[in-house]
N, C-alpha and C positions, 0 to 999 in steps of 0.2 A: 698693145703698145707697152712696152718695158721702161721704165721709169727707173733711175738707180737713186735710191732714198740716205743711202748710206755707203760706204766705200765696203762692197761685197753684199749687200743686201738692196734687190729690187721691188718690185711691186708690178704686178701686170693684170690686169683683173680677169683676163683669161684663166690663169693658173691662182688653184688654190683661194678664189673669189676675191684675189689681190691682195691678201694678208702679205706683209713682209715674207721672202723668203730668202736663202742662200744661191747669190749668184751662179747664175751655169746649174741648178738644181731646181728642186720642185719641194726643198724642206724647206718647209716655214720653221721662223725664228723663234718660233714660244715653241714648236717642238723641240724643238734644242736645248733651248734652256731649260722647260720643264723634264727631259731628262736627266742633264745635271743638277736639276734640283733634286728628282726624286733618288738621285745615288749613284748613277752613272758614272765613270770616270772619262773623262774626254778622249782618252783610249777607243770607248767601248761607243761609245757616241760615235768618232769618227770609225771604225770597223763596220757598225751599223748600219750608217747611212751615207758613206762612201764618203768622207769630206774630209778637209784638210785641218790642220794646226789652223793654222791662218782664218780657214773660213769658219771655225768653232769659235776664235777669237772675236771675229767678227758681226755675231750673233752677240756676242756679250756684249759690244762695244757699243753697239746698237742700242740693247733694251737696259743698256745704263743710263746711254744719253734719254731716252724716253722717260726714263723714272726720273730724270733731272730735271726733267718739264715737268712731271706733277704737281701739282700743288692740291696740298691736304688740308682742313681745315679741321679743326675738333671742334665738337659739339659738347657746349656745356648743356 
């Protein structure tokens, strides 16, 4: 069962043990990201892994709103 978590990112626990991935695909969304993080250009991202403007965007959009729910505490 497909579950849409975020507008272009689903979760299915079939595919990829359910981690988030990019809708209509089977790339999970911290692959994505951690290639733009490690230097990627979103060019080279989507040549890649076959994806769109929109669904690269969508991956961000995503593990934004997620780090917006963290909450961090420090330890003194």
């Amino acid at each position: 069962m497909t579950t849409e978590i975020a507008p272009g990112i689903v979760v299915d626990p079939r595919v990829k043990i359910g981690k988030p991935i990019i809708k209509g695909t089977r790339v999970p969304v911290e692959l994505v990201i951690g290639k733009l993080a490690g230097g990627m250009t979103q060019e080279e991202v989507m040549a890649e892994y076959r994806l769109s403007r929109d669904e690269i965007l969508a991956a961000l959009r995503y593990a934004a709103h997620v780090i917006s729910l963290e909450e961090v505490r420090a330890l003194d």
